[in-house]
PQR file with spaces between the fields and no chain letter, atoms N, CA, C, O and H, PARSE charges and radii, in Angstrom:
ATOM       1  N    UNK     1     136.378  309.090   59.232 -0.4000 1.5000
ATOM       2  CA   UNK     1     135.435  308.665   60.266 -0.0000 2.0000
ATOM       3  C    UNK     1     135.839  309.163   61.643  0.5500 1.7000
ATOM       4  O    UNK     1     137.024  309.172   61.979 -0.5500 1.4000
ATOM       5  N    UNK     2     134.987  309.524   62.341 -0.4000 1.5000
ATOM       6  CA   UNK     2     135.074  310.596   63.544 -0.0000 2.0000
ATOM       7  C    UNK     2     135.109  309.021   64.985  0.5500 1.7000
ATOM       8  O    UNK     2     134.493  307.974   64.784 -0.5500 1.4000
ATOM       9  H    UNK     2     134.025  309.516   62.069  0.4000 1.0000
ATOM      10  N    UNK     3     135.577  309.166   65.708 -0.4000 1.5000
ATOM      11  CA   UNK     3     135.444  307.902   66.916 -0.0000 2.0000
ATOM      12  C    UNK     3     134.244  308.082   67.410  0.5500 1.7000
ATOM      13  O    UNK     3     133.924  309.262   67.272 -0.5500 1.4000
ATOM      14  H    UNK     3     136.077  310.017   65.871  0.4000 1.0000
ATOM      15  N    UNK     4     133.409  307.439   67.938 -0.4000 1.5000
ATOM      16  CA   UNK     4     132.247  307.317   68.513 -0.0000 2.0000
ATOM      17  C    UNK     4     132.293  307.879   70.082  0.5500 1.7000
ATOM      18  O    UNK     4     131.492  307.680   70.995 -0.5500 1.4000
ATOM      19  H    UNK     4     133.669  306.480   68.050  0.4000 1.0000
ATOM      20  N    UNK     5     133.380  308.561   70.063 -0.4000 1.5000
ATOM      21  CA   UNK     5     133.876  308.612   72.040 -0.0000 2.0000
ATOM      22  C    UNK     5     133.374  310.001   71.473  0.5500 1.7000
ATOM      23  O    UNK     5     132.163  310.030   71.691 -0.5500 1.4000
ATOM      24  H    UNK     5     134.031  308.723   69.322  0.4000 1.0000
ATOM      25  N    UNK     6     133.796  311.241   70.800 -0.4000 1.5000
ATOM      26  CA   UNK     6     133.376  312.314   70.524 -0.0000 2.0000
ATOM      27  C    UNK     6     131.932  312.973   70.401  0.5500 1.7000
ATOM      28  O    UNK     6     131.543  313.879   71.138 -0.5500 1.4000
ATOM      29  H    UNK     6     134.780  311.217   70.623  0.4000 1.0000
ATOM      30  N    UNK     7     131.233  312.435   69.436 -0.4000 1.5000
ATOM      31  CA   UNK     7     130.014  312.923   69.757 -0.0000 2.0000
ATOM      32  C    UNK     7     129.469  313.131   71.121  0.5500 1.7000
ATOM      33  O    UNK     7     129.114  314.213   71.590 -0.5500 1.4000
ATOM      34  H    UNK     7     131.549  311.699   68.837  0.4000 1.0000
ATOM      35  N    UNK     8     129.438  311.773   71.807 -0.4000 1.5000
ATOM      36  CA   UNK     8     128.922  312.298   73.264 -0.0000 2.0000
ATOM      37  C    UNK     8     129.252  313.160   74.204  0.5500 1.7000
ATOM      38  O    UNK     8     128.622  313.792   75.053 -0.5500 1.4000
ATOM      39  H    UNK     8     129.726  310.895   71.426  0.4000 1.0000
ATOM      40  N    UNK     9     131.046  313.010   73.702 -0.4000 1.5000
ATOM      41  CA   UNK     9     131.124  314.267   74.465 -0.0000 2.0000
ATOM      42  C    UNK     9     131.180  315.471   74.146  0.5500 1.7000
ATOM      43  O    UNK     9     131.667  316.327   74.885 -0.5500 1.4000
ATOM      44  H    UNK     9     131.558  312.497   73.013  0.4000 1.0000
ATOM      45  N    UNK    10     130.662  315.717   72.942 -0.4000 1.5000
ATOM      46  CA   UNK    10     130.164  317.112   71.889 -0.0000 2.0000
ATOM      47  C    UNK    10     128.672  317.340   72.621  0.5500 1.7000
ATOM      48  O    UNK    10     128.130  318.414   72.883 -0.5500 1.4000
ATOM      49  H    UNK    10     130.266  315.022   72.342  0.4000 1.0000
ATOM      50  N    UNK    11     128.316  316.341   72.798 -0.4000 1.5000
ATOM      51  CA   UNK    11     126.584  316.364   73.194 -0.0000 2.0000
ATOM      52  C    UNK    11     126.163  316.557   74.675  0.5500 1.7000
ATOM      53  O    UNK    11     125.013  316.790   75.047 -0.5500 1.4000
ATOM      54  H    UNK    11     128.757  315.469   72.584  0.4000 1.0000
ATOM      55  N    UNK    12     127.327  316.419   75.521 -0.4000 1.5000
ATOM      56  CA   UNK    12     127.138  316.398   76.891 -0.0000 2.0000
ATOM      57  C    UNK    12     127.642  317.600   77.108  0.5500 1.7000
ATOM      58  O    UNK    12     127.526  317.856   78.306 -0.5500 1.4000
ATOM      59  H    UNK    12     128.261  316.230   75.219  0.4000 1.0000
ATOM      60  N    UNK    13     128.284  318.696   76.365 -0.4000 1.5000
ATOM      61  CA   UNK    13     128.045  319.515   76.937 -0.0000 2.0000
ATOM      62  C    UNK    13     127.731  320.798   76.813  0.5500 1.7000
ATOM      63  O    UNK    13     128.342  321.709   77.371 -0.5500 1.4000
ATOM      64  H    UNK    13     128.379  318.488   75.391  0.4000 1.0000
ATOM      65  N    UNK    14     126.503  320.964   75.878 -0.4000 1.5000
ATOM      66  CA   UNK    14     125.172  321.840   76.209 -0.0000 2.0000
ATOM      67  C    UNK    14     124.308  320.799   77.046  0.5500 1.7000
ATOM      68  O    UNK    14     124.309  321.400   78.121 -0.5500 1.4000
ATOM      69  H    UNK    14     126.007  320.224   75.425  0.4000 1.0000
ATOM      70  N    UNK    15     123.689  319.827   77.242 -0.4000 1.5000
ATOM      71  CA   UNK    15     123.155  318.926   77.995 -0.0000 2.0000
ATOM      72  C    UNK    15     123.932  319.327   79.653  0.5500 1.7000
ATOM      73  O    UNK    15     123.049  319.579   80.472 -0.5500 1.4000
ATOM      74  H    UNK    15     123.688  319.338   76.370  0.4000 1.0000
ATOM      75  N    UNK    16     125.044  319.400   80.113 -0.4000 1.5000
ATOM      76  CA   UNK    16     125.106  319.691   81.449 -0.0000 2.0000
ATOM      77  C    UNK    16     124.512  321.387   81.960  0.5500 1.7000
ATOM      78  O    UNK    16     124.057  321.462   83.101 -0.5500 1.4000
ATOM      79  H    UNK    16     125.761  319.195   79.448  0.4000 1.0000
ATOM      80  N    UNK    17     124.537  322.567   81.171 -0.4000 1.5000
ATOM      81  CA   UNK    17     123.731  323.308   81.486 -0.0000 2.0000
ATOM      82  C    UNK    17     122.216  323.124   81.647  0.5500 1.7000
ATOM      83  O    UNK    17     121.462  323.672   82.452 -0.5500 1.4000
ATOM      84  H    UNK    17     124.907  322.506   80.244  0.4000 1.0000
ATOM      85  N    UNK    18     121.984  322.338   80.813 -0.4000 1.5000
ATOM      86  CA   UNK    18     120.493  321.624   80.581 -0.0000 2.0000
ATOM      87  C    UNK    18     120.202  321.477   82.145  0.5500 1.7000
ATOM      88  O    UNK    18     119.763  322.284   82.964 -0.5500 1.4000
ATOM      89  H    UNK    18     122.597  321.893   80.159  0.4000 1.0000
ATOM      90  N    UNK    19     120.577  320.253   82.244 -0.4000 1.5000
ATOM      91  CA   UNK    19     120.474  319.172   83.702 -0.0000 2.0000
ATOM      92  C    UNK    19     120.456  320.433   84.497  0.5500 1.7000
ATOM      93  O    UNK    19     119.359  320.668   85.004 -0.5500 1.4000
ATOM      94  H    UNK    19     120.934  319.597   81.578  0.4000 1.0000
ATOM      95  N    UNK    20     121.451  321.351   84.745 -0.4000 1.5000
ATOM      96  CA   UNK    20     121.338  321.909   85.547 -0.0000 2.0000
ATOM      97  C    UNK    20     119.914  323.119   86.219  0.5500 1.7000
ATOM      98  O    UNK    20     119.527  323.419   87.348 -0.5500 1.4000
ATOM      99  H    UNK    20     122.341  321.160   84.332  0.4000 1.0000
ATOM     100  N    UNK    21     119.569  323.453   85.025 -0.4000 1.5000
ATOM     101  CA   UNK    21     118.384  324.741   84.799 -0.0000 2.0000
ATOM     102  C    UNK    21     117.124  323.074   85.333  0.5500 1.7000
ATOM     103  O    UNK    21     116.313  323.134   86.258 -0.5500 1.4000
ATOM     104  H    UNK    21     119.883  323.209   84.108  0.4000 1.0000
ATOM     105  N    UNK    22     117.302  322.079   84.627 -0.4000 1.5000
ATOM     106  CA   UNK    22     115.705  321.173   85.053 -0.0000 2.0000
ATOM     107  C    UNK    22     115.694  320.984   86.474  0.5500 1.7000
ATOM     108  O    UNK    22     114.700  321.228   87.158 -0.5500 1.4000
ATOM     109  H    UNK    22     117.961  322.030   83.876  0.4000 1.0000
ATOM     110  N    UNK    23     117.054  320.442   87.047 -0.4000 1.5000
ATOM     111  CA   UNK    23     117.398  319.852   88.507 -0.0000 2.0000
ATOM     112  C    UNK    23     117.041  321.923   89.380  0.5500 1.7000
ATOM     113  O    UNK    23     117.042  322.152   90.590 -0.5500 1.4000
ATOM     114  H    UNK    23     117.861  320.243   86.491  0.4000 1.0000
ATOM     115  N    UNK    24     116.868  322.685   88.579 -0.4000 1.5000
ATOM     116  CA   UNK    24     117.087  323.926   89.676 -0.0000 2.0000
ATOM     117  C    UNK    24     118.089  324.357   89.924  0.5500 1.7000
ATOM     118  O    UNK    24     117.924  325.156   90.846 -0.5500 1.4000
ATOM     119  H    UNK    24     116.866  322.499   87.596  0.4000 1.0000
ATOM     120  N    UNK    25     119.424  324.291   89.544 -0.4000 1.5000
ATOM     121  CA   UNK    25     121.103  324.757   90.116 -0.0000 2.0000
ATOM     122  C    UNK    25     121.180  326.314   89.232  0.5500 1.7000
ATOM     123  O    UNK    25     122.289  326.809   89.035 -0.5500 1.4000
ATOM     124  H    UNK    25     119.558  323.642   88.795  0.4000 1.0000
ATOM     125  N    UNK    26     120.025  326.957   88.772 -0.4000 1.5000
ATOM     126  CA   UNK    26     120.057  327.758   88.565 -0.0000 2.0000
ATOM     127  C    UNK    26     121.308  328.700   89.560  0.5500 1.7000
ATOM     128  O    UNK    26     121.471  329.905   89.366 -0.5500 1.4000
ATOM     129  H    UNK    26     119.123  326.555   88.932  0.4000 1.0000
């Protein structure tokens, strides 16, 4: 069983390029 602290931070980060391209920080 994997800790529950990991995924999110597997998931947050393609999601911070994300945020960035919606917010404009192109």
């Amino acid at each position: 069983g994997r800790p529950k602290g990991v995924t999110p931070k597997y998931s947050l980060l393609p999601l911070v390029p994300r945020l960035s391209e919606l917010l404009g920080f192109r």
